[in-house]
C-alpha positions as CSV (number, residue, x, y, z in Angstrom):
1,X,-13.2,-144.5,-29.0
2,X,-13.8,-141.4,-26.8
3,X,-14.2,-142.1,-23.5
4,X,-15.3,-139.8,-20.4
5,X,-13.6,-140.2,-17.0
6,X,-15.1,-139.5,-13.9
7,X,-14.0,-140.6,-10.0
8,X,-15.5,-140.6,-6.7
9,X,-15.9,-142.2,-3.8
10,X,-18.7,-143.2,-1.7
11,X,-20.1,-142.8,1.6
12,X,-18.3,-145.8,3.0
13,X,-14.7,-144.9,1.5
14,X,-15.0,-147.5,-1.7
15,X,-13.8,-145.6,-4.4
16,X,-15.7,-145.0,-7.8
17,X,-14.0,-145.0,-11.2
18,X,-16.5,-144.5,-14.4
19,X,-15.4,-144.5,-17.4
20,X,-17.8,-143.6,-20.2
21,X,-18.1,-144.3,-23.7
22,X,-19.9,-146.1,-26.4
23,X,-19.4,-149.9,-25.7
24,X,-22.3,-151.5,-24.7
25,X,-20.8,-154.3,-23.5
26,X,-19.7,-153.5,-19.7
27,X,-16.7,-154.2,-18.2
28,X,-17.1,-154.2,-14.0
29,X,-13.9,-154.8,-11.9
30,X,-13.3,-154.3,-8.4
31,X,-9.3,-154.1,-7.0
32,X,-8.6,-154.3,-3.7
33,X,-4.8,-153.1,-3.1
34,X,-3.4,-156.6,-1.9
35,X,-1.3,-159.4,-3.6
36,X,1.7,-160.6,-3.1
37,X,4.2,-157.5,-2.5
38,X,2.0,-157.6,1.2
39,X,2.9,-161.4,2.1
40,X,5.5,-163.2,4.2
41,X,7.4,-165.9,3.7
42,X,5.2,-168.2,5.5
43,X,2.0,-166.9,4.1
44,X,3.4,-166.6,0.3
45,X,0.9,-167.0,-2.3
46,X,-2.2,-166.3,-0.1
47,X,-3.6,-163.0,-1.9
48,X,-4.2,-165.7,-5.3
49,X,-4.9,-168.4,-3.2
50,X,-7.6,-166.2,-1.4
51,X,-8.8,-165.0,-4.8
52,X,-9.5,-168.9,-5.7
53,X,-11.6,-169.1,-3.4
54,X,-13.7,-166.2,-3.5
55,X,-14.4,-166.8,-6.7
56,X,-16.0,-170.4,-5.4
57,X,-18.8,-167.7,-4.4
58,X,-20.8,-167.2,-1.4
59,X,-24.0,-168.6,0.3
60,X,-26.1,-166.7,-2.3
61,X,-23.9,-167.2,-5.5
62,X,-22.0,-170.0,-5.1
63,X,-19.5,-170.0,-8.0
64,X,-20.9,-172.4,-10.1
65,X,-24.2,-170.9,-9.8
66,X,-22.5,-167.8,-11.5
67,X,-20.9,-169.6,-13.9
68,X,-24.1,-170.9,-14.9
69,X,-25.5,-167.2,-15.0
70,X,-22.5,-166.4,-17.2
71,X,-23.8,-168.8,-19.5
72,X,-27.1,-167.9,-19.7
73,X,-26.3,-164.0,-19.6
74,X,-23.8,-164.3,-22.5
75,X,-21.2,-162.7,-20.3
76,X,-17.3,-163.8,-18.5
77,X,-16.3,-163.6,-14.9
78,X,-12.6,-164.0,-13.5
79,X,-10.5,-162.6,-11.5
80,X,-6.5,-162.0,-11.3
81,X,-3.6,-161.4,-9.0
82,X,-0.7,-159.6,-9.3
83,X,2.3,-158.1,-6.8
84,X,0.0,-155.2,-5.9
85,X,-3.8,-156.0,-6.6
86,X,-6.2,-158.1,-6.6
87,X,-8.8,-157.7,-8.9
88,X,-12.2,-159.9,-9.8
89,X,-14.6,-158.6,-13.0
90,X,-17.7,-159.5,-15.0
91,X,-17.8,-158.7,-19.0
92,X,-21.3,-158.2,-19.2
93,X,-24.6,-156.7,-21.3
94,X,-25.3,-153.6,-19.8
95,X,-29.3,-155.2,-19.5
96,X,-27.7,-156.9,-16.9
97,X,-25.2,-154.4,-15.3
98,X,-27.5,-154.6,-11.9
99,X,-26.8,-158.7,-11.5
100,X,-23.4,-158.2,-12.0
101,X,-23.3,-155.9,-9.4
102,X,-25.9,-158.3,-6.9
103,X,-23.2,-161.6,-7.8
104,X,-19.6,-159.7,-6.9
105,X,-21.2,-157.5,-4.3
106,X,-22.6,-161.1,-2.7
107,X,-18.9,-162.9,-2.5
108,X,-16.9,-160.0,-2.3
109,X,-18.7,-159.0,0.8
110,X,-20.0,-162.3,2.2
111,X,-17.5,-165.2,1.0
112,X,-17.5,-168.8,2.3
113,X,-13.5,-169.6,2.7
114,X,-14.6,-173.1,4.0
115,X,-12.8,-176.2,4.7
116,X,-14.3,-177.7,1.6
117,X,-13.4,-174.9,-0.7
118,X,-9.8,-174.6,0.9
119,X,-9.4,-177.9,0.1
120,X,-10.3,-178.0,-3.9
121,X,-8.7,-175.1,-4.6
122,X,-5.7,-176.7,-3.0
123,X,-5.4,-179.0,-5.4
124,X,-6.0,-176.6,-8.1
125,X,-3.6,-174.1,-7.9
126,X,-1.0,-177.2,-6.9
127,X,-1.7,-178.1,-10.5
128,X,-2.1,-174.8,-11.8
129,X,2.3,-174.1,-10.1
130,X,3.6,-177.0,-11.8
131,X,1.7,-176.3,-15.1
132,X,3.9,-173.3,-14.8
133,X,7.0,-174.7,-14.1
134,X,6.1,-176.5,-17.9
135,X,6.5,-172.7,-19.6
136,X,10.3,-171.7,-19.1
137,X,9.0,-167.8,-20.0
138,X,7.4,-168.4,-17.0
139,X,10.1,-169.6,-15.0
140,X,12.5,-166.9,-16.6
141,X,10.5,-164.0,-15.4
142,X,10.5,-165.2,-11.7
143,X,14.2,-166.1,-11.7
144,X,15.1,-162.4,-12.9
145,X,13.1,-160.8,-10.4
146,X,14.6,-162.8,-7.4
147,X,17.7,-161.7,-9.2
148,X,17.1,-158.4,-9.3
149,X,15.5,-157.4,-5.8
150,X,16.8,-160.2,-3.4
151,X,14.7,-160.6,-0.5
152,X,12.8,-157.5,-1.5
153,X,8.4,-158.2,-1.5
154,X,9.0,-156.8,-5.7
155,X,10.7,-160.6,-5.6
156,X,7.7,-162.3,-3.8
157,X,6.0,-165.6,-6.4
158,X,2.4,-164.5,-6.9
159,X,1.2,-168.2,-6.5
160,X,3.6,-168.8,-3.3
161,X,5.4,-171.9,-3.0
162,X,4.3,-175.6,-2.5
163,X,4.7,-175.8,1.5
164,X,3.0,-172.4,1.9
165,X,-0.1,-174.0,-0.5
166,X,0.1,-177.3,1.5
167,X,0.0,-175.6,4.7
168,X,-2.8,-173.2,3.7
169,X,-5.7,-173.0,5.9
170,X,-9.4,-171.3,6.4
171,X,-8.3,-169.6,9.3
172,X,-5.1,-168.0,7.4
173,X,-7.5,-167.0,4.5
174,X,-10.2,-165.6,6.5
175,X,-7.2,-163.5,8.3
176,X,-6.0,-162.2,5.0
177,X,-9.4,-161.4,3.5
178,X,-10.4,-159.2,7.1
179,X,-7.1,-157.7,7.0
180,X,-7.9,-156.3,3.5
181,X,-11.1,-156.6,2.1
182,X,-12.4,-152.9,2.8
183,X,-14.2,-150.6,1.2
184,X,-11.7,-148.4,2.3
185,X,-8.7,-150.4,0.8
186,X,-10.7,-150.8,-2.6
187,X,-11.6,-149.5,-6.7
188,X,-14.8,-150.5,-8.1
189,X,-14.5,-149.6,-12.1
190,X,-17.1,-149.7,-14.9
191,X,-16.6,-149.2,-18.1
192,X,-19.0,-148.7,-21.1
193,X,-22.2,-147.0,-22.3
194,X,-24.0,-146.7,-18.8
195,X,-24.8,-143.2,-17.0
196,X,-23.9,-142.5,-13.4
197,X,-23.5,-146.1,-11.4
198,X,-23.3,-144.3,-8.0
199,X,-26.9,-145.0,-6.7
200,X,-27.1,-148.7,-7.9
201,X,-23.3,-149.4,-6.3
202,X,-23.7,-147.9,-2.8
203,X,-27.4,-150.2,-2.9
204,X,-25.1,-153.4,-3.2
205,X,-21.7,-152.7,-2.1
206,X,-22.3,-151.9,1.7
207,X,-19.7,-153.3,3.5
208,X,-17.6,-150.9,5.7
209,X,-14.4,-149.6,6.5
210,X,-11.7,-150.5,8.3
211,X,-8.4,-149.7,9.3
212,X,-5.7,-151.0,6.8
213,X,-2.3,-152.0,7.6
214,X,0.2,-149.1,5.7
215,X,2.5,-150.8,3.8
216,X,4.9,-148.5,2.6
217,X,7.9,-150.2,0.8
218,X,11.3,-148.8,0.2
219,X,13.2,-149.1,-3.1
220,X,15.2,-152.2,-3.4
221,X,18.8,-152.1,-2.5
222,X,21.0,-151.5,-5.4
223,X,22.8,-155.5,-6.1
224,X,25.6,-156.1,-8.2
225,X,26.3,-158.1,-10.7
226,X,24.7,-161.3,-10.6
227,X,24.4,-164.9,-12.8
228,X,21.6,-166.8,-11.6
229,X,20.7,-170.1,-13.3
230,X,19.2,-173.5,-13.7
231,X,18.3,-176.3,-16.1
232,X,14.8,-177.0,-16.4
233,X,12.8,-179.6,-18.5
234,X,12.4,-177.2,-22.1
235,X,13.8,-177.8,-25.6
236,X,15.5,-174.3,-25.5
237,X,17.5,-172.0,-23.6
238,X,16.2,-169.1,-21.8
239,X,18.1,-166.2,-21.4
240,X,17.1,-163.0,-19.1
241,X,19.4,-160.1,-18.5
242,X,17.9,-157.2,-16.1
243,X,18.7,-154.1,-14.7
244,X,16.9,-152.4,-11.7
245,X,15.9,-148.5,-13.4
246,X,13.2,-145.8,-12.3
247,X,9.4,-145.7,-10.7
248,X,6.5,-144.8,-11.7
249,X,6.6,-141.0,-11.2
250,X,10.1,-140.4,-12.6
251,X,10.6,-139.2,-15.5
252,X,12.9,-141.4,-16.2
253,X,10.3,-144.5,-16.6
254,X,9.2,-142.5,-19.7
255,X,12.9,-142.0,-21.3
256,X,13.2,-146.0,-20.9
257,X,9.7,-146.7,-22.8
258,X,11.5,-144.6,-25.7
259,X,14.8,-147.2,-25.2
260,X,11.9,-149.8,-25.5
261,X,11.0,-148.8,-28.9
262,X,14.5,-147.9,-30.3
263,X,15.5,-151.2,-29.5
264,X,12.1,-152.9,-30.9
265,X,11.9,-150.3,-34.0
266,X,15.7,-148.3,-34.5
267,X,17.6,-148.5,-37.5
268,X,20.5,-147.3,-35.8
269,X,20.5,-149.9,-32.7
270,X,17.9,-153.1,-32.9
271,X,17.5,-156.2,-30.9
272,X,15.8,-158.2,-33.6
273,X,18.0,-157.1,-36.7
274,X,21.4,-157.6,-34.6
275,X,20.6,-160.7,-32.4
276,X,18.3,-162.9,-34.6
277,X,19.0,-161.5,-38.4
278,X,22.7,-160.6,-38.5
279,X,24.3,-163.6,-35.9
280,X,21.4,-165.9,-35.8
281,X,21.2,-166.6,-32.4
282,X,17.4,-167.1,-31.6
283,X,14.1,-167.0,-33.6
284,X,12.5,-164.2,-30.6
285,X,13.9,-161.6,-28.0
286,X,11.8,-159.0,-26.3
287,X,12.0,-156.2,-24.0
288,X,10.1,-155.3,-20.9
289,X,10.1,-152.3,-19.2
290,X,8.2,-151.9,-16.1
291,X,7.7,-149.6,-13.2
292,X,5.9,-149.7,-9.9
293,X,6.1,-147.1,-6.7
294,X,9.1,-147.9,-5.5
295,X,11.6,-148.7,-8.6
296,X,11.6,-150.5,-12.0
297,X,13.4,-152.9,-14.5
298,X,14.2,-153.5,-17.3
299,X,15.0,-156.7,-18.9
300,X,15.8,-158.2,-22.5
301,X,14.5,-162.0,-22.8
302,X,15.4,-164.5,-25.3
303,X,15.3,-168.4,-26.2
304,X,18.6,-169.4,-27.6
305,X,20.9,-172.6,-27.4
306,X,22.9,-173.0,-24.6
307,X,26.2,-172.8,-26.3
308,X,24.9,-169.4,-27.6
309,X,24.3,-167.9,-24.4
310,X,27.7,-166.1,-23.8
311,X,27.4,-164.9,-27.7
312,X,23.7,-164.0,-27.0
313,X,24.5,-161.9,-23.4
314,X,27.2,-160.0,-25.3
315,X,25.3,-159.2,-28.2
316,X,22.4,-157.2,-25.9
317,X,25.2,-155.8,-24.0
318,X,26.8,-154.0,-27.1
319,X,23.4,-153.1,-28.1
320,X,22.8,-151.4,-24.9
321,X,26.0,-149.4,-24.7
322,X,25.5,-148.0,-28.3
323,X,22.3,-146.4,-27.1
324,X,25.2,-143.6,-24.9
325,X,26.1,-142.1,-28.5
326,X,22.4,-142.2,-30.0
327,X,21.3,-140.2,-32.2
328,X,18.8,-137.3,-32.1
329,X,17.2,-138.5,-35.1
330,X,16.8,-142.1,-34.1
331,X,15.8,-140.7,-30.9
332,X,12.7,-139.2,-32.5
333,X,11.6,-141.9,-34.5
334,X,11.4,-143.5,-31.4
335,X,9.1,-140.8,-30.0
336,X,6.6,-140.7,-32.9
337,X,6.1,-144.2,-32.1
338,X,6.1,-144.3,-28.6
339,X,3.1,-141.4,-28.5
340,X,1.4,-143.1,-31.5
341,X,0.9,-145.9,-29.1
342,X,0.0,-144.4,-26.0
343,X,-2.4,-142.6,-28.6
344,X,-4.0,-146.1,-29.7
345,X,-4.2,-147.0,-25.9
346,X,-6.7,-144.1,-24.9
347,X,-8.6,-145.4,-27.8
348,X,-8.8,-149.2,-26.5
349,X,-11.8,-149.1,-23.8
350,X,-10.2,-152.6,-21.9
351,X,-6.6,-151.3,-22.4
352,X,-7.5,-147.6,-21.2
353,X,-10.1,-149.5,-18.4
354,X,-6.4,-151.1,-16.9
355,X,-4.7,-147.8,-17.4
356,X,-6.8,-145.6,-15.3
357,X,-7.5,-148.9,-12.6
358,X,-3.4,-148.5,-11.7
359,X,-4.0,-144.2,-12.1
360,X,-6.4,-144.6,-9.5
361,X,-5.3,-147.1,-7.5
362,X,-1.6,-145.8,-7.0
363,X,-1.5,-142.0,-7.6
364,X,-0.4,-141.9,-11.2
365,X,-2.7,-139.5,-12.7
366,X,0.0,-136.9,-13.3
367,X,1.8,-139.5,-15.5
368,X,-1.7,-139.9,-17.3
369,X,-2.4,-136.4,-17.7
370,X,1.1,-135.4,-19.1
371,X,1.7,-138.7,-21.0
372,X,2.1,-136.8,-24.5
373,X,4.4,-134.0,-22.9
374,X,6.2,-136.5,-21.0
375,X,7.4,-138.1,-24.3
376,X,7.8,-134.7,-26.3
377,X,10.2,-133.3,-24.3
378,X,12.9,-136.3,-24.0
379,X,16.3,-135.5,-25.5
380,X,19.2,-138.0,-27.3
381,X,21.0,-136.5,-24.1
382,X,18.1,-138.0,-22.0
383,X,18.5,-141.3,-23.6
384,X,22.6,-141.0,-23.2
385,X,22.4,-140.5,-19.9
386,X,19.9,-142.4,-18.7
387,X,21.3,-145.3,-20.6
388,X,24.4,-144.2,-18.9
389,X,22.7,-144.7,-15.6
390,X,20.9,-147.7,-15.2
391,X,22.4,-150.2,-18.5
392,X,25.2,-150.7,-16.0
393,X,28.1,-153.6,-14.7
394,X,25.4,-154.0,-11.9
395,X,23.0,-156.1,-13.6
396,X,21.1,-159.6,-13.4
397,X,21.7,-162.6,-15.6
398,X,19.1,-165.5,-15.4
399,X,19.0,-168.8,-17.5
400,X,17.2,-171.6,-17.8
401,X,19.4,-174.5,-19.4
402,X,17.8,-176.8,-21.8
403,X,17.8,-180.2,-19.9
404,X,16.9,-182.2,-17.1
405,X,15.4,-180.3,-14.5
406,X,17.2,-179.6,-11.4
407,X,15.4,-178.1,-7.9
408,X,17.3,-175.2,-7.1
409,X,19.1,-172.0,-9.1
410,X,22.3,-171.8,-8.8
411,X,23.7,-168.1,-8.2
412,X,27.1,-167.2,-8.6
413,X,28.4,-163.2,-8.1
């Protein structure tokens, strides 16, 4: 589906992002640029817990009042957290595009963050963290990134830890939210079959701006090679290895989405073929490849027995060291399928929606614009090398043993 892109941003410094097309079915979001890359120790988790309680409305809108709407108005409202943002959205009929906009404008700008609401959502997201602890893939991810970038705010748990929740107040929260809640420090998006919003957003959203803290992070410092595990309450083993690689703007991000495909997709060198088919040695193993502002990793997950794991870790290491003789051939099947996809993206109003959201919200637009070229002109010498580069002795190894539980990893170097 087509779509047309147009930006802006308003009198009072909130920034517009309209993305056009046929849908008429709307998708509004706004993302403030908080979450939990900004928190310390002794505030972790307070961007999601703050998000909780938003969503428990305001004077107005209280949030089951807009559930209730949601109901009646045949649409969905949530919200989400992440390292970086924090975003809340309404999937709505564009009939009723103006009270979307008269609900989030009314908590985003006016929330309640009282004792009461502290309190229940306390209780809530303490479920919510040991509900997670349940799913090792979960678990897995967290323990790779602590790995990974130490003490670096990249290693930071998005729903904090259980004496931070405890110890949560509405003085903290209220804090958090007037440290960041701007106009100035925000993205409000819609997407669909609506003409210009301008006139109907700056009506509701009229908050103003602030000065924002700058929080400029530096890349991670480079770690060595590192075994981090512990057992946890799953029928299966969960294995994690992870390598710290390039940002956003490098152009190396792009030759390691290629390495994502060869190794999902090559004939030459495959995960799935060589790990599960050939030595049998788990049912599924993925690949992840993601980038931020300051660095990126890379990581190749599986479930496995524990016996298998040093089988397992040696397998994806050969894997990974045959991708410094690759071939040019392999190299452009990858390619082909790695613009197909971006392709199928710009096509995919939610998926293109969350594209442009981080484009806007973090400078990437040059990446966006050049996505195709950025693809066509990698080399088998650019996959060599690179591979070269960051597939290194310096890497993390996380597990998760079958078992009984125990409280804290064990890291060894």
């Amino acid at each position: 589906m087509k779509s047309e892109i147009s930006r802006k941003t308003l009198k009072n410094g909130l920034r517009l992002l309209h993305i056009k097309n046929k849908e008429n079915k709307l998708w509004v979001e706004i993302n403030f640029k908080v979450g939990a890359e900004n928190e310390t120790a002794d505030i972790s988790g307070i961007s999601h817990y703050l998000e909780h309680v938003i969503c428990e409305g305001s004077q107005e809108y209280s949030g089951d009042k807009i559930r209730d709407e949601m109901k009646k108005l045949d649409g969905d409202f949530n919200a989400s957290t992440s390292l970086k943002r924090t975003s809340y959205f309404f999937r709505i009929q564009r009939k009723h595009f103006e009270k979307s906009l008269e609900m989030l404008s009314s908590i985003i700008q006016n929330p309640l963050i009282d004792e009461n609401q502290v309190a229940k959502e306390k209780s809530i997201i303490l479920n919510e963290m040991m509900q997670r602890k349940d799913h090792g893939h979960c678990e897995i991810d967290l323990l790779l990134l602590q790995g990974l970038f130490e003490k670096h705010p990249l290693a930071n748990d998005i729903i904090g830890n259980e004496d931070t929740i405890q110890n949560m107040t509405p003085q903290k929260l209220r804090g958090h939210y007037e440290k960041y809640y701007a106009p100035n420090n925000a993205l409000i998006t819609v997407t669909g079959n609506i003409e210009d919003p301008t006139e109907i957003i700056e009506k509701y959203f009229t908050f103003q701006p602030k000065q924002i803290p700058k929080d400029d992070f530096l890349a991670p410092a480079q770690i060595k090679q590192k075994l981090i595990q512990k057992k946890g309450d799953t029928k299966t083993t969960y294995l994690s290895i992870g390598f710290q690689t390039a940002p956003t703007t490098h152009q190396d991000s792009n030759v390691l989405a290629v390495i994502e495909k060869i190794l999902e997709h090559g004939k030459e060198i495959n995960l799935m073929d060589e790990v599960r088919h050939k030595r049998a040695l788990t049912y599924s193993i993925w690949t992840t490849n993601r980038s931020y502002k300051e660095t990126g990793f890379f990581s190749i997950q599986m479930t496995t027995e524990k016996e298998k794991v040093p089988e397992a870790s040696k397998a994806i290491l050969e894997q990974l060291k045959k991708l410094e003789t690759i071939t040019t051939k392999e190299v452009e099947n990858a390619k082909k399928k790695e613009i197909k996809d971006r392709n199928r993206q710009m096509r995919m109003p939610i998926t293109l929606h969350n594209l442009l959201i981080n484009c806007e919200l973090f400078n990437y637009w040059k990446e966006y614009e050049n996505r195709k070229e950025n693809i066509e002109c990698i080399t088998a010498e650019d996959v060599q090398r690179v591979a070269k580069q960051y597939f290194t002795e310096n890497y993390t190894q996380a597990i998760i043993e079958q078992g009984e539980k125990t409280s804290e990893p064990k890291e060894e170097c």
